[in-house]
C-alpha positions in Angstrom: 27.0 -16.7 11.8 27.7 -16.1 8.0 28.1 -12.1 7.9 25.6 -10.3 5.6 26.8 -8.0 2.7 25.4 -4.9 2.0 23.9 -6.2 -1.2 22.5 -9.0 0.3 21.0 -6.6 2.7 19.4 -4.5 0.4 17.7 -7.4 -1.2 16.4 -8.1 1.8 15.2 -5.1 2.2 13.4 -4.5 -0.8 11.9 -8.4 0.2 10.5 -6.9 3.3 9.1 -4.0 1.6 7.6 -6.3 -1.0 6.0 -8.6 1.7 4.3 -5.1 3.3 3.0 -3.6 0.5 1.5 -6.4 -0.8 -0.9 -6.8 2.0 -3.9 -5.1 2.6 -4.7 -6.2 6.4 -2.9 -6.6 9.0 -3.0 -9.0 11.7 -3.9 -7.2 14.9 -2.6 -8.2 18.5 -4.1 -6.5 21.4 -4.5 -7.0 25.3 -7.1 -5.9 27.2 -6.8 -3.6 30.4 -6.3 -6.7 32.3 -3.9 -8.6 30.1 -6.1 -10.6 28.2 -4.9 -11.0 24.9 -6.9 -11.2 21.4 -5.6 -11.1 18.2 -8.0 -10.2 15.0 -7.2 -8.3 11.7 -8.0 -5.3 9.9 -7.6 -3.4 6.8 -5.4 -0.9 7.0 -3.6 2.1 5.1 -0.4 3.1 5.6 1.2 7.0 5.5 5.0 8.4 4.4 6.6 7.6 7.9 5.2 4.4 8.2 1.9 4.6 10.2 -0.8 2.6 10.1 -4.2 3.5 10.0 -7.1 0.9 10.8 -10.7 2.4 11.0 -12.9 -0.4 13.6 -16.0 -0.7 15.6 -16.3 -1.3 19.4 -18.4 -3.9 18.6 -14.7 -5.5 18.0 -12.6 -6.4 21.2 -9.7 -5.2 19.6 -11.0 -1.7 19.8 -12.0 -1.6 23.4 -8.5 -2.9 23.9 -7.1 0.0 21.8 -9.0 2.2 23.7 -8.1 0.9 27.2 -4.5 0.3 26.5 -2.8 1.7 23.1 -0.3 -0.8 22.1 -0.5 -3.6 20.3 1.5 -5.7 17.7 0.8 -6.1 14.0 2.1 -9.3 11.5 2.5 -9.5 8.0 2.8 -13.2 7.0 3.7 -14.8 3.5 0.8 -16.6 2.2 0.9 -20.4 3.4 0.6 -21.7 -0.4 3.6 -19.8 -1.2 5.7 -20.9 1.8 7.9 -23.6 0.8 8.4 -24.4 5.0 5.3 -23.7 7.4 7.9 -23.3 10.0 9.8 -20.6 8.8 7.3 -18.5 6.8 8.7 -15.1 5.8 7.1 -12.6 8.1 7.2 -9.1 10.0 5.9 -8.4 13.3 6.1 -4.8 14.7 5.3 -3.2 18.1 3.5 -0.4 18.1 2.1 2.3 19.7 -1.5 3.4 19.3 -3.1 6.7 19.3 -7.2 7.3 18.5 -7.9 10.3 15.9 -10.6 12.5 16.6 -13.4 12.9 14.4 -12.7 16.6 14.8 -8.7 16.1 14.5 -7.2 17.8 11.5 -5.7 14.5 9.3 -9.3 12.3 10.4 -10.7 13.4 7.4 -7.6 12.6 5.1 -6.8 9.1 6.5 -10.6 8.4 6.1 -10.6 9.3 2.5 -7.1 7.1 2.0 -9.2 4.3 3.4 -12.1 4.7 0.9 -9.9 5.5 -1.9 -8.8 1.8 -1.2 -11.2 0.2 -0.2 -14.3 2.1 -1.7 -17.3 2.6 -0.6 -18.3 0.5 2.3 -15.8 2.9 4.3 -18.5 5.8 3.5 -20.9 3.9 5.0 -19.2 3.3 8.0 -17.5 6.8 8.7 -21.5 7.5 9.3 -21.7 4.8 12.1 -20.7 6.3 15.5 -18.8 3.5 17.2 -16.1 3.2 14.7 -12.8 5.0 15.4 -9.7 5.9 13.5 -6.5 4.7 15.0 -2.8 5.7 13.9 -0.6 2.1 14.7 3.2 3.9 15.0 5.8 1.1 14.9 8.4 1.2 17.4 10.8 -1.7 16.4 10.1 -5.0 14.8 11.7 -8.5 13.9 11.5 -9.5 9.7 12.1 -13.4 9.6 12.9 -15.0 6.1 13.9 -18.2 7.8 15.7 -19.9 9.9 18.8 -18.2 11.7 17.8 -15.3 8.9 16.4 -12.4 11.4 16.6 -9.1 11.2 15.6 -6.2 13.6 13.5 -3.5 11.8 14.1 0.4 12.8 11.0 2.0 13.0 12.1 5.2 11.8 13.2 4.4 8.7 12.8 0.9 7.7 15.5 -0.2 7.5 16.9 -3.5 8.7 20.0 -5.3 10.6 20.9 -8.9 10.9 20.2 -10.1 14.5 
């Protein structure tokens, strides 16, 4: 396996932070209480250490999962019409763990208005609906693929990134 150089990591690196902040959902994995998964997607926001913050109703089985058993994985996937292989599209999956916000906690109300900052005013409309619920997504550790033998274990606390 060709070592990496330092440069070549940080490139990578700044491709990975690329990929994230040019998405706006996230692709949601959950399992229900029994082990049944699902997977769906939400739109999300994302704080200064890296947590994610999805706002969805229980009409969605996602959130009953959430609900019934906090964790779940989340992917960030390079767009298929920009992927010059379909079997080796650049991506980013993290495991995470989940924890509901309160209504009545003190950062619901900031994390709600970072939602309708970005995505306007359909979140005002749904802050008012009762089964919606916050949910803070903290990564744990992750895999960023570019390709193939070209993986590279995320740490969750700072983002950074090691060849695997």
């Amino acid at each position: 396996m060709n070592e990496i150089t330092q440069q070549e990591l940080e490139d990578i690196t700044k491709r990975y932070q690329e990929l994230m902040i040019s998405q706006q959902t996230l692709l949601l994995s959950t399992a229900s209480a029994t082990g049944v998964p699902d997977i769906s997607y939400a739109p999300f926001v994302c704080d200064n250490a890296g947590v994610f913050y999805i706002y969805v109703s229980e009409m969605a089985c996602h959130t009953v999962n959430l609900l019934n058993n906090p964790q779940a994985s989340i992917l960030f996937i390079h767009p298929e019409s920009e992927s010059p292989n379909l079997f080796a599209r650049e991506r980013a999956v993290l495991s995470c763990s989940v924890k509901e916000i309160m209504r009545d906690d003190a950062i619901y109300a900031d994390r709600i208005q970072a939602l309708q900052d970005t995505f306007g005013e359909v979140v005002s409309v749904l802050r008012s609906l009762s089964d919606f619920h916050l949910f803070a997504l903290r990564p744990e550790n992750g895999r960023y693929v570019i390709g193939f033998g070209r993986a590279f274990s995320i740490n969750a606390s700072d983002g950074s990134l090691r060849h695997t």
